[in-house]
ZAZAZA-584671 format. One record per atom (N, C-alpha, C): residue in three letters; x, y, z. Coordinates in steps of 0.2 Angstrom, whole numbers, plus 5000, padded with zeros to 4 digits. Layout:
REM residues N
alaXYZ/...
REM end
This chain:
REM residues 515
unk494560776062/unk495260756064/unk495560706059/unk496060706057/unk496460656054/unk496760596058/unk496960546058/unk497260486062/unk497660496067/unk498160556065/unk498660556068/unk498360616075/unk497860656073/unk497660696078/unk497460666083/unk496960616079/unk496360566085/unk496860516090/unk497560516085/unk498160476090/unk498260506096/unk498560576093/unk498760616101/unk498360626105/unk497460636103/unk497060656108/unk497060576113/unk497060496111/unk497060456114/unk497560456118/unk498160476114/unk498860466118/unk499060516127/unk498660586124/unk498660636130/unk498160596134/unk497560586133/unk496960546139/unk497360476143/unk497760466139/unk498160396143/unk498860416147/unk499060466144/unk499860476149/unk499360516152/unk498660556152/unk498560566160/unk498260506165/unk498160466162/unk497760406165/unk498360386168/unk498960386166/unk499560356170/unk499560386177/unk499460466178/unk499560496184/unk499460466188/unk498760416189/unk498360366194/unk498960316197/unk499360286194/unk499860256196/unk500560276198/unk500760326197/unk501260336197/unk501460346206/unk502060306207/unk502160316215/unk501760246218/unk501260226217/unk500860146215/unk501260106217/unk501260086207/unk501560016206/unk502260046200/unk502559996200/unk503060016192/unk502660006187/unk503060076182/unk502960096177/unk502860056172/unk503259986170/unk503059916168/unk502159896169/unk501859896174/unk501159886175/unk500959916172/unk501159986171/unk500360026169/unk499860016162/unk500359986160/unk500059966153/unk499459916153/unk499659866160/unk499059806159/unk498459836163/unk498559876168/unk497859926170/unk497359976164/unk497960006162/unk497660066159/unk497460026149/unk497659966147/unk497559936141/unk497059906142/unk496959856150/unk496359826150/unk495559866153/unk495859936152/unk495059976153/unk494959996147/unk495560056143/unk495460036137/unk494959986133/unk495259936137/unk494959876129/unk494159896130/unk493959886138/unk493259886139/unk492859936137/unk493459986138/unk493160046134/unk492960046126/unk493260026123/unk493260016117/unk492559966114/unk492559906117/unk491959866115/unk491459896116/unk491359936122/unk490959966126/unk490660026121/unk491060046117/unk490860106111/unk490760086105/unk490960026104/unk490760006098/unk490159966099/unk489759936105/unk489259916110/unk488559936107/unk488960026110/unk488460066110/unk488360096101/unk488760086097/unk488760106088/unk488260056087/unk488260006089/unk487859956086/unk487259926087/unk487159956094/unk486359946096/unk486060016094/unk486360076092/unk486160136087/unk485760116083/unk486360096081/unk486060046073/unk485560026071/unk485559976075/unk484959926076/unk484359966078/unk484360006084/unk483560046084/unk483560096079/unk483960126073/unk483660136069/unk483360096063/unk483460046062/unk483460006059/unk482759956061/unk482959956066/unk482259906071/unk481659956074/unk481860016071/unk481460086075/unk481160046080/unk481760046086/unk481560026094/unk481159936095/unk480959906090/unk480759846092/unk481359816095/unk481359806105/unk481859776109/unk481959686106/unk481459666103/unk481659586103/unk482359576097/unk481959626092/unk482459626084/unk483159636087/unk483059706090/unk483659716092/unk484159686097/unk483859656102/unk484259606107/unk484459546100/unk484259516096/unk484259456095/unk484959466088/unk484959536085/unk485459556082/unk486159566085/unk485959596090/unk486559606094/unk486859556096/unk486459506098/unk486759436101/unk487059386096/unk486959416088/unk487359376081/unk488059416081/unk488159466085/unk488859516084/unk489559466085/unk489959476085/unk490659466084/unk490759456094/unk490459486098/unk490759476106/unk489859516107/unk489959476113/unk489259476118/unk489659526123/unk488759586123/unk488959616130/unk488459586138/unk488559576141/unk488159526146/unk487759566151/unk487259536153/unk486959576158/unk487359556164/unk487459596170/unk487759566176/unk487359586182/unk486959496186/unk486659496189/unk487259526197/unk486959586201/unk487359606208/unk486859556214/unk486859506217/unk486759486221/unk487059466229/unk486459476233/unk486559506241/unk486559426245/unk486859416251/unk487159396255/unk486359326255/unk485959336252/unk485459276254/unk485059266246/unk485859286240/unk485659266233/unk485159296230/unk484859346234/unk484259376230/unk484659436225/unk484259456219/unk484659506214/unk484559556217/unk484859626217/unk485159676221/unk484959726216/unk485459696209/unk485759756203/unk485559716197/unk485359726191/unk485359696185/unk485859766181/unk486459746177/unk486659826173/unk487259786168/unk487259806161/unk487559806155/unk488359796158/unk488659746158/unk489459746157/unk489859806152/unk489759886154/unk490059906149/unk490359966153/unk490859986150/unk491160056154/unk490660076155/unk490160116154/unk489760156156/unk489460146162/unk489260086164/unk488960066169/unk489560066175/unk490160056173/unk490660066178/unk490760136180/unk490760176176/unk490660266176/unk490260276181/unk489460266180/unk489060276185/unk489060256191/unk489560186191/unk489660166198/unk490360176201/unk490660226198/unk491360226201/unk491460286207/unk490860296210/unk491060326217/unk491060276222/unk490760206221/unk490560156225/unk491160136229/unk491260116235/unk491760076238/unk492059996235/unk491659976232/unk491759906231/unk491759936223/unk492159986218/unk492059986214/unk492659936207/unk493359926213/unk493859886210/unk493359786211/unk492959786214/unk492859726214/unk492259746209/unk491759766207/unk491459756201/unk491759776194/unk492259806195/unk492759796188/unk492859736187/unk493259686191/unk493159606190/unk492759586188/unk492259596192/unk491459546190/unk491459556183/unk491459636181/unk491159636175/unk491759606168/unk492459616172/unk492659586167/unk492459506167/unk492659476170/unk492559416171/unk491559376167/unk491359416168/unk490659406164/unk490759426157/unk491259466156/unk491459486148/unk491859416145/unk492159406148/unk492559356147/unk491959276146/unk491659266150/unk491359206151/unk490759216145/unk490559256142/unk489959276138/unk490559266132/unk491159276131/unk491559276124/unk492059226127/unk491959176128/unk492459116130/unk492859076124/unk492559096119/unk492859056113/unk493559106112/unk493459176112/unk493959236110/unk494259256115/unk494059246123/unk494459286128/unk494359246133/unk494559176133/unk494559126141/unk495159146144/unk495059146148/unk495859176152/unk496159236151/unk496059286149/unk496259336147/unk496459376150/unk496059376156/unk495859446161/unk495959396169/unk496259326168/unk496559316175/unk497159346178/unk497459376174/unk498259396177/unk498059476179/unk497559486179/unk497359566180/unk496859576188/unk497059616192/unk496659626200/unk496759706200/unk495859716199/unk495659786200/unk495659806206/unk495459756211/unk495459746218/unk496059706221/unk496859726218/unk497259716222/unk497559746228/unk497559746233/unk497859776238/unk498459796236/unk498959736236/unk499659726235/unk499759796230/unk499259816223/unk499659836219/unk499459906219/unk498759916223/unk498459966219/unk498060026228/unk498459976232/unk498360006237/unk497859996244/unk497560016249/unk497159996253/unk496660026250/unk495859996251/unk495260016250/unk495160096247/unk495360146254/unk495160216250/unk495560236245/unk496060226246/unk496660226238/unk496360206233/unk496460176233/unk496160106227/unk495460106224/unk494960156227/unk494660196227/unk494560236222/unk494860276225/unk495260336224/unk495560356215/unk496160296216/unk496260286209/unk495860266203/unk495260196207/unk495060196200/unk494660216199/unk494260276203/unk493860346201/unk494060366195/unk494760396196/unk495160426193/unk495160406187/unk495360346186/unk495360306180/unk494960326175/unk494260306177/unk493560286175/unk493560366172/unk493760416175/unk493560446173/unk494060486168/unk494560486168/unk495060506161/unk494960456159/unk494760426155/unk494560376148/unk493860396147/unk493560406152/unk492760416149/unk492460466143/unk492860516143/unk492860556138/unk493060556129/unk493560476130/unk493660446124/unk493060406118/unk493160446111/unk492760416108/unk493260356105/unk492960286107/unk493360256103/unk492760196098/unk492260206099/unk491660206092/unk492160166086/unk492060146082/unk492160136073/unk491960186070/unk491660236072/unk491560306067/unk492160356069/unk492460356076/unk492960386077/unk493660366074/unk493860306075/unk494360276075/unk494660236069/unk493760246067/unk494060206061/unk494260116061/unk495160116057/unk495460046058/unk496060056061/unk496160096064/unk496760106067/unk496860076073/unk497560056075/unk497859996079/unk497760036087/unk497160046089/unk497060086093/unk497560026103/unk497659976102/unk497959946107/unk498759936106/unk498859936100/unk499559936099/unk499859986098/unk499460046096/unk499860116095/unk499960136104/unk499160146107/unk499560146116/unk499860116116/unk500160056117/unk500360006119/unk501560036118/unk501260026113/unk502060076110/unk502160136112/unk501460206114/unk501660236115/unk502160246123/unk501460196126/unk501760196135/unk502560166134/unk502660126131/unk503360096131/unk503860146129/unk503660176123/unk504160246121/unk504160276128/unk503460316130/unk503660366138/unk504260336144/unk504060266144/unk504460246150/unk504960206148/unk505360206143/unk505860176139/unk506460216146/unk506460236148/unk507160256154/unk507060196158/unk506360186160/unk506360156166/unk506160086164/unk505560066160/unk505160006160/unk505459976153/unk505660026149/unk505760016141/unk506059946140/unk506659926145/unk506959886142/unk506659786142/unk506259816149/unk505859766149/unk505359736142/unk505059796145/unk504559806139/unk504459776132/unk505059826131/unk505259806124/unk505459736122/unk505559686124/unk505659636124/unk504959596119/unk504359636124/unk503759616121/unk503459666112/unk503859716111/unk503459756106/unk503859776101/unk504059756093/unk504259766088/unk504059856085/unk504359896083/unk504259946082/unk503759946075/unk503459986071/unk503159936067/unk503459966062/unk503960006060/unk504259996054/unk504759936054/unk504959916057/unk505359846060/unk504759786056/unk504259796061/unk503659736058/unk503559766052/unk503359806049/unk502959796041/unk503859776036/unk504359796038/unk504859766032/unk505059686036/unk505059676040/unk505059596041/unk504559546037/unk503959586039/unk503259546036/unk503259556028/unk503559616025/unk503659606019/unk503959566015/unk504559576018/unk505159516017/unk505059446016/unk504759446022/unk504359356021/unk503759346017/unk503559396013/unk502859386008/unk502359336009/unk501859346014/unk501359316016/unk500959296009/unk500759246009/unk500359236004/unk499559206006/unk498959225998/unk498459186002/unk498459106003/unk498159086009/unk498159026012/unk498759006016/unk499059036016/unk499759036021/unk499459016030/unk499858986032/unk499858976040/unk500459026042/unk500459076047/unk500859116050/unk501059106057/unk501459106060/unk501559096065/unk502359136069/unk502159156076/unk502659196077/unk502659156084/unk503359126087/unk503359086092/unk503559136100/unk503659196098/unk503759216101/unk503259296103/unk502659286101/unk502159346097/unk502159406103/unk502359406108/unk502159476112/unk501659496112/unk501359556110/unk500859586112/unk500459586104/unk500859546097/unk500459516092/unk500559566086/unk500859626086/unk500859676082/unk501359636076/unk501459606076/unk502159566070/unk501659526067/unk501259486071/unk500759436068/unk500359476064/unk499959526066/unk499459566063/unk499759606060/unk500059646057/unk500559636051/unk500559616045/unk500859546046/unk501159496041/unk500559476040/unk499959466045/unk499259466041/unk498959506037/unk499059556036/unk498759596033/unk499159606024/unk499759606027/unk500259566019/unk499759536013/unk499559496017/unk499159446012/unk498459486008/unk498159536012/unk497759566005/unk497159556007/unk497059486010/unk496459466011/unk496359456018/unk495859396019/unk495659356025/unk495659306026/unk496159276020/unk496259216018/unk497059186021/unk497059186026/unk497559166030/unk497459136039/unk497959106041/unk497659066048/unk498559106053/unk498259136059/unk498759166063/unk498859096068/unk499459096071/unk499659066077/unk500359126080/unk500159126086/unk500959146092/unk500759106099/unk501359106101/unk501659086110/unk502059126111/unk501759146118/unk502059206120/unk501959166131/unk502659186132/unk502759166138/unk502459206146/unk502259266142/unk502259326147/unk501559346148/unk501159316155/unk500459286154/unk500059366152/unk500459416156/unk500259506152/unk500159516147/unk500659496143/unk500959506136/unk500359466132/unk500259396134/unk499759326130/unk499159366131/unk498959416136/unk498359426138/unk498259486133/unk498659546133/unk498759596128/unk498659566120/unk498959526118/unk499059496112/unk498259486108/unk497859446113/unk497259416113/unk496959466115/unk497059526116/unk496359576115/unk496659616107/unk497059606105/unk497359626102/unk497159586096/unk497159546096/unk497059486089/unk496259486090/unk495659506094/unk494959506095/unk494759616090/unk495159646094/unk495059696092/unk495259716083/unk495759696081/unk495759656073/unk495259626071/unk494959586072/unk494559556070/unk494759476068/unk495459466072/unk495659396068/unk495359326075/unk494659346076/unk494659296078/unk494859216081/unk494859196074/unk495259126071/unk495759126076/unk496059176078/unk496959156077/unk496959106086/unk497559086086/unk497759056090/unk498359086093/unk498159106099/unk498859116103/unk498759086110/unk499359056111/unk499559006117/unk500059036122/unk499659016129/unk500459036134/unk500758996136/unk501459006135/unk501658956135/unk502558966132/unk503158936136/unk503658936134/unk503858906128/unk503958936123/unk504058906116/unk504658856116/unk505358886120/unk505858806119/unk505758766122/unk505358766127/unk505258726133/unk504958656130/unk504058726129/unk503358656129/unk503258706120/unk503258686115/unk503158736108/unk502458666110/unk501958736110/unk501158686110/unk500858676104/unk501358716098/unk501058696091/unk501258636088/unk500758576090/unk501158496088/unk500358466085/unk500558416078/unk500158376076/unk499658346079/unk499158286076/unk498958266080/unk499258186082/unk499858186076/unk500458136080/unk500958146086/unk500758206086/unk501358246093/unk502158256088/unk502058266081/unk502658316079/unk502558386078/unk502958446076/unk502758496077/unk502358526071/unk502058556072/unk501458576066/unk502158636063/unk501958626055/unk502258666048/unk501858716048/unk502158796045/unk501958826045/unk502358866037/unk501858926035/unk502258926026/unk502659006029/unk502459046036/unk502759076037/unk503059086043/unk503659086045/unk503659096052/unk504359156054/unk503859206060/unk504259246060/unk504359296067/unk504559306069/unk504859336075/unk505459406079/unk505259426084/unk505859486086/unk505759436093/unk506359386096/unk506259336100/unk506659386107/unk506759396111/unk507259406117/unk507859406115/unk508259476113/unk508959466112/unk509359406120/unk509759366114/unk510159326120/unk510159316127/unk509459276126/unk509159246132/unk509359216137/unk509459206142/unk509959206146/unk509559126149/unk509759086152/unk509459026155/unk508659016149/unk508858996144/unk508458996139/unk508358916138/unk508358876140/unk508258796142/unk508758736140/unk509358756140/unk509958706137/unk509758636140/unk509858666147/unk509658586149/unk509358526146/unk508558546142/unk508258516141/unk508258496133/unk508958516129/unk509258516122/unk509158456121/unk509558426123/unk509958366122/unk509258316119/unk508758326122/unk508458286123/unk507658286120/unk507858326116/unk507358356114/unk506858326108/unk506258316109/unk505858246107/unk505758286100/unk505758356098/unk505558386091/unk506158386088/unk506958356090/unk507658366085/unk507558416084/unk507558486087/unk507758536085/unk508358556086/unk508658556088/unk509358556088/unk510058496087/unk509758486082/unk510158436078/unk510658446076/unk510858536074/unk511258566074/unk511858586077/unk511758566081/unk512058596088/unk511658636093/unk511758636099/unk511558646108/unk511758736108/unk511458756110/unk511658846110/unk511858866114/unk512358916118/unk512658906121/unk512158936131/unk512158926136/unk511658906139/unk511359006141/unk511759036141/unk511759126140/unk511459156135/unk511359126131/unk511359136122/unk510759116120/unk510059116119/unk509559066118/unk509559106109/unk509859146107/unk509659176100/unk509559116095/unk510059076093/unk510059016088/unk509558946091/unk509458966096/unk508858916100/unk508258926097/unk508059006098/unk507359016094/unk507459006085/unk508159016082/unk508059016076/unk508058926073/unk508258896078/unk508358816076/unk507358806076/unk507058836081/unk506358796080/unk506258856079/unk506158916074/unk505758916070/unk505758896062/unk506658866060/unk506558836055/unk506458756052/unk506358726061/unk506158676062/unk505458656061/unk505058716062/unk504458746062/unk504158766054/unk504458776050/unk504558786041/unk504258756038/unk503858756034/unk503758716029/unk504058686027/unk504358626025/unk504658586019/unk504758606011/unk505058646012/unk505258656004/unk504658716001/unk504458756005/unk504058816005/unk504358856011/unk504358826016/unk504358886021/unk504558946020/unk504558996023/unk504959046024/unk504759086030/unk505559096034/unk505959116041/unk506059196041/unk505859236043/unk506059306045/unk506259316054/unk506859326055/unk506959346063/unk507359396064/unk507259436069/unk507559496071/unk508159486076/unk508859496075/unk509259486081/unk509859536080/unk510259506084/unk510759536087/unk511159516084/unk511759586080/unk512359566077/unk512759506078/unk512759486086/unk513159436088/unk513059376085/unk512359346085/unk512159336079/unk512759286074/unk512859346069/unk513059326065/unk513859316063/unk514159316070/unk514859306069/unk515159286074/unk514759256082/unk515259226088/unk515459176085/unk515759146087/unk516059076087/unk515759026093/unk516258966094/unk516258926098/unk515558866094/unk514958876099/unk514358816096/unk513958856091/unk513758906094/unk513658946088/unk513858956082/unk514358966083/unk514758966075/unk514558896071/unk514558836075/unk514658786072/unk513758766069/unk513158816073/unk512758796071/unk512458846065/unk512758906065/unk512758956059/unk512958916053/unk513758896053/unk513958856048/unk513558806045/unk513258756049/unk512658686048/unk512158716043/unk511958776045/unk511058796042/unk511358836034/unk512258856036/unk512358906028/unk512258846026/unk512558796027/unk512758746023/unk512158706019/unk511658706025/unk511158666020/unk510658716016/unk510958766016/unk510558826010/unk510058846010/unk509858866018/unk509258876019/unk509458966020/unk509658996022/unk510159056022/unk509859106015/unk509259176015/unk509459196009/unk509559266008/unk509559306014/unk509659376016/unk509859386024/unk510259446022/unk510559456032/unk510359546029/unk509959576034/unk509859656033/unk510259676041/unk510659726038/unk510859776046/unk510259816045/unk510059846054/unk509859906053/unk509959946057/unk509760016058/unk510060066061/unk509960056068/unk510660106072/unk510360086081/unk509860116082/unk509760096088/unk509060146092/unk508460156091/unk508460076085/unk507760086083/unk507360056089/unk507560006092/unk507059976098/unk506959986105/unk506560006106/unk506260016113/unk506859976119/unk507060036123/unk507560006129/unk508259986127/unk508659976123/unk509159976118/unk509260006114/unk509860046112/unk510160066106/unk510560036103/unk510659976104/unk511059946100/unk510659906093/unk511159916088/unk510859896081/unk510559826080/unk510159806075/unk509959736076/unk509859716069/unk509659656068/unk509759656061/unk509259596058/unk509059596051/unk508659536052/unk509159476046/unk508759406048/unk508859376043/unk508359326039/unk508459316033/unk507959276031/unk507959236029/unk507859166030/unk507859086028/unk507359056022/unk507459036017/unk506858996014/unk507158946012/unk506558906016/unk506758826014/unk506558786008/unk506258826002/unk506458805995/unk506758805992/unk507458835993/unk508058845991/unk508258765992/unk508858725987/unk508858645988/unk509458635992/unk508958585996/unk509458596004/unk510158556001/unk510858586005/unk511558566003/unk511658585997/unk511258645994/unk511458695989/unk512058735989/unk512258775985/unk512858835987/unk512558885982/unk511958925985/unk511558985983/unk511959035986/unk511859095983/unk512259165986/unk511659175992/unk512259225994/unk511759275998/unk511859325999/unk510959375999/unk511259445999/unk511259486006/unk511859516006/unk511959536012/unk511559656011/unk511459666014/unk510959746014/unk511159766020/unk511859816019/unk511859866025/unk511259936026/unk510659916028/unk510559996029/unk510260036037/unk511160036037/unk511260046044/unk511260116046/unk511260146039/unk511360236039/unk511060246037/unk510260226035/unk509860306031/unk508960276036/unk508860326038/unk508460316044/unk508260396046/unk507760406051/unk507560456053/unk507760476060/unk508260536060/unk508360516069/unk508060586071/unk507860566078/unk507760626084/unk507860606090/unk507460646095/unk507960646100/unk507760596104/unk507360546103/unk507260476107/unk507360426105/unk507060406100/unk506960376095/unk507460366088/unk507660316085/unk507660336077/unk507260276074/unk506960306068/unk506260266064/unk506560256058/unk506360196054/unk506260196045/unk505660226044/unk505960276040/unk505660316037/unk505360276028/unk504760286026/unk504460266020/unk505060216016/unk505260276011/unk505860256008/unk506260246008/unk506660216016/unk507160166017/unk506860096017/unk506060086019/unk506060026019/unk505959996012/unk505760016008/unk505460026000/unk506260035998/unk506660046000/unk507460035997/unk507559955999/unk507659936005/unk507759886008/unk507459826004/unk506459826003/unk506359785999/unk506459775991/unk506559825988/unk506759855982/unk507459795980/unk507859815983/unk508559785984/unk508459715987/unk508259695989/unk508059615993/unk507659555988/unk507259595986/unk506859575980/unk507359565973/unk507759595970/unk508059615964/unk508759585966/unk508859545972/unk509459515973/unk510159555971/unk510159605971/unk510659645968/unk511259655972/unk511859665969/unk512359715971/unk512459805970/unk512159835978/unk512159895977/unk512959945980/unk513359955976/unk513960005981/unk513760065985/unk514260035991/unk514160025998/unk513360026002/unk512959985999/unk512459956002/unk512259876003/unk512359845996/unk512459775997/unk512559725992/unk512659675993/unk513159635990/unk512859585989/unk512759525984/unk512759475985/unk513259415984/unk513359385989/unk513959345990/unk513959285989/unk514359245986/unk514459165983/unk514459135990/unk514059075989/unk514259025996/unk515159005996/unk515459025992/unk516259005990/unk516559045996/unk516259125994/unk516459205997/unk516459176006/unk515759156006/unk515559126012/unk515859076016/unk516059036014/unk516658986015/unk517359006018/unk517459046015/unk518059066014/unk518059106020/unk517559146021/unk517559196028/unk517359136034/unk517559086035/unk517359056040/unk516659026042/unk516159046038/unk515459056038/unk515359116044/unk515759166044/unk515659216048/unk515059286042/unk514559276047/unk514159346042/unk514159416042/unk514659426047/unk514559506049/unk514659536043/unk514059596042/unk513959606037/unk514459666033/unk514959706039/unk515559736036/unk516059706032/unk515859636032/unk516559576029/unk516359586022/unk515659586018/unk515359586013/unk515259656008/unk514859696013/unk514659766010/unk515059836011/unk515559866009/unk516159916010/unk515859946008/unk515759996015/unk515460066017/unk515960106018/unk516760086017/unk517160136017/unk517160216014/unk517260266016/unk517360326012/unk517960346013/unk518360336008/unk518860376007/unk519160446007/unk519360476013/unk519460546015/unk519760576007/unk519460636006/unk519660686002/unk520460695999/unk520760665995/unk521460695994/unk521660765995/unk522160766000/unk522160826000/unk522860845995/unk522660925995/unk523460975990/unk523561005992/unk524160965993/unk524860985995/unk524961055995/unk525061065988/unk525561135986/unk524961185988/unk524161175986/unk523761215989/unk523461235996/unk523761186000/unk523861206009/unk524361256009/unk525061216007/unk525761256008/unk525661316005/unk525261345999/unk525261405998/unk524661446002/unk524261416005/unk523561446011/unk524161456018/unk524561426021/unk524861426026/unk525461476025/unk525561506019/unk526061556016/unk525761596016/unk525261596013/unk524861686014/unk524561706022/unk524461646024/unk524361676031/unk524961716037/unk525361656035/unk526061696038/unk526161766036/unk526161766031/unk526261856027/unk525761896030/unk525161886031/unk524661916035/unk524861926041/unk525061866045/unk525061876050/unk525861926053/unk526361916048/unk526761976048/unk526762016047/unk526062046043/unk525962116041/unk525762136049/unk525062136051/unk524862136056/unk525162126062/unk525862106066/unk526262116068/unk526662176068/unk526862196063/unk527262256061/unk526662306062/unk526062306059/unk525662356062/unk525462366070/unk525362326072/unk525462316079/unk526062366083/unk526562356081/unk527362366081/unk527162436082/unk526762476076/unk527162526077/unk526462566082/unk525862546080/unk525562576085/unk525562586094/unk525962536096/unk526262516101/unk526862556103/unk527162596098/unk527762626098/unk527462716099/unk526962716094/unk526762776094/unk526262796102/unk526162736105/unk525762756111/unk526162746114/unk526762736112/unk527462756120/unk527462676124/unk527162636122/unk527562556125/unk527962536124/unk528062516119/unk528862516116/unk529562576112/unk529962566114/unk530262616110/unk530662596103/
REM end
């Protein structure tokens, strides 16, 4: 099977693994039950690739073998089951499989804890806290005893059939592609939420291009969700030569993220929970905010009680620019990501909302402050409906801070708001429109009715308003139409239509209705 088959066959296995919940809990959850068996499921198969391996390699010597395995990238643990006076009961592997065997048991949602929580404690370096926001043994979510049961029978056993191995799957974004999927399915109901957390990934590869990661770069997304934008823009780079950071506020989301940056392989990376305007945890070790060469984001469209209060006062000066307004947190998140910028290197990519780039009031005032100091060096429209839970358009912008600050560099504006792929749920960037967008972005050009590069004068003069129809005319002028060539089409018709009248006339007459 090719990628995209091995896709569907996971994708079917998981929207039947939804049935288990539905009527439950909301649609919003299912992702954090049916993602976090997945994962186990997944280790669990690549567990079992690699102790293969090893006995044929060690032809069966138990010592070589254990001693190999325990040099791997995540430990599988053994988990002692002990009885009411501490004696052991059960000795059995932390792996799906042993959950399989035991998923008729009564107490099988409380051994899925145990075992995750042993999974967790034997990889504490990669997955400390990761699996606290999750109860296999919730009453509250998952039902009374025999329910609850019931369902995670169910569970255990639609996935069990999945091969998710490294001989199956290959490199493919096996948590991020569910993870998108379930959000596509339940975009009527969960989507909007959702989608708060999940960047579509032609959205993330031309953001991440844009911003051209480089080797040795620090990355950092302050708002990382479930880490797809991160892992991305690390992959830009070519190598393994690069350091990930994200903060993400959504202990689900922080958890998802972090199984997600383990199953990549980026170890290293850093991801924090934690409110980015609030407490931003990435700070020196003189308590200023750590620099970063890239920084980049899809933050909560116009976040609503997004932390104004706590502006004014704010010990990083990030908003030295101006206060955003208390409904609006968009220019909150863009002040401390470029606050967060390298010096005279950085470079800013963010995803937002048209509004963006042309309210007025504090906003405006603080859009104007950052054209001003030249840090401004690309706005791209893009088409609606590209994201999850919303059809409204969005749009990116891109900052580089080595540009000289209190310069007056142009800027290119790129409408490509019309050439996309649509169907009936969804519309995606399709190859060749993203490769149009960096094509044009890179080559800084002027393309008619696509985009324009504008003099910071041009810019000036529009109020520092950026909306990008002020810049780019995408006008089409209706066809002239001829005159004398209608008038003679409406002539012959009339003629027509009086022949055919008069024939009428007389057959009407020969059949005696008329005389």
């Amino acid at each position: 099977m090719n990628d995209q088959q091995k896709r569907d066959v996971i994708f079917n296995k998981v929207w039947q693994a939804c049935d288990t919940f539905r009527g439950v809990i909301d649609p919003a959850q299912y992702k954090d039950y049916i993602l976090t068996m997945l994962f186990v499921k997944y280790l669990s198969d690549i567990h079992q690739s690699k102790r293969a391996a090893y006995e044929e390699k060690y032809q069966g010597d138990r010592i070589r073998i254990e001693r190999a395995l325990g040099r791997e990238r995540f430990v599988i643990p053994q988990i002692e089951i002990r009885d009411k006076n501490d004696r052991v009961e059960e000795v059995f592997p932390a792996t799906y499989d042993s959950l399989f065997e035991r998923r008729t048991r009564p107490n099988i949602g409380e051994l899925i804890n145990v075992l995750l929580a042993n999974i967790e404690d034997a990889n504490k370096s990669k997955l400390h806290n990761v699996f606290r926001n999750i109860d296999f043994n919730s009453e509250a979510n998952l039902g009374q005893a025999r329910q609850r049961n019931t369902r995670l029978k169910n569970l255990l056993e639609d996935l069990e059939s999945l091969d998710l191995s490294p001989e199956s799957v290959g490199h493919m974004d096996v948590i991020g592609d569910v993870y998108e999927y379930l959000i596509e399915k339940f975009a009527a109901t969960a989507g909007k939420k959702a989608g708060e957390f999940y960047t579509p990934a032609a959205v993330s590869e031309t953001l991440a291009r844009l911003v051209s990661p480089k080797p040795g770069d620090r990355i950092c997304d302050p708002a990382c969700g479930s880490g797809s934008l991160l892992i991305r823009a690390g992959k830009q780079v070519g190598s393994n030569d690069y350091a990930l950071y994200g903060q993400e506020m959504n202990g689900s989301t922080w958890a998802l993220c972090k199984m997600n940056m383990f199953l990549h392989g980026v170890d290293a990376a850093r991801i924090e929970w934690e409110d980015t305007l609030r407490h931003p945890m990435f700070v020196d070790a003189n308590g200023a905010l750590m620099k970063f060469e890239v920084v980049i984001a899809n933050p909560p469209f116009s976040l609503d009680k997004w932390g104004q209060e706590m502006a004014a006062g704010d010990r990083f000066n990030r908003f030295q620019r101006g206060i955003p307004p208390k409904s609006k947190g968009d220019w909150a998140f863009i002040s401390h990501m470029l606050a967060t910028a390298m010096e005279g290197s950085g470079r800013v990519g963010v995803v937002v909302p048209h509004g963006v780039l042309f309210r007025g009031g504090q906003e405006g005032k603080i859009r104007a402050n950052v054209i001003r100091e030249n840090m401004l060096d690309g706005v791209i429209g893009l088409p609606g409906n590209l994201f999850f839970g919303t059809g409204i358009p969005a749009a990116l912008m891109i900052f580089d801070k080595s540009r000289p600050f209190g310069g007056k560099d142009s800027v290119l504006f790129i409408d490509a708001s019309r050439e996309y792929e649509q169907s009936s749920s969804q519309n995606r960037l399709r190859h060749q429109d993203i490769e149009k967008i960096l094509t044009t972005f890179r080559k800084r050009r002027t393309v008619e009715k696509y985009s324009y590069l504008a003099a910071y004068r041009e810019i000036e003069e529009n109020e520092f308003n950026l909306n990008i129809a002020r810049y780019v005319d995408t006008f089409e002028p209706e066809a002239e139409v001829d005159i004398k060539a209608v008038q003679d089409e409406i002539d012959a018709i009339e003629t027509e239509l009086a022949q055919t009248q008069a024939k009428m006339k007389l057959y009407l007459r020969e059949l005696g209705f008329i005389k």
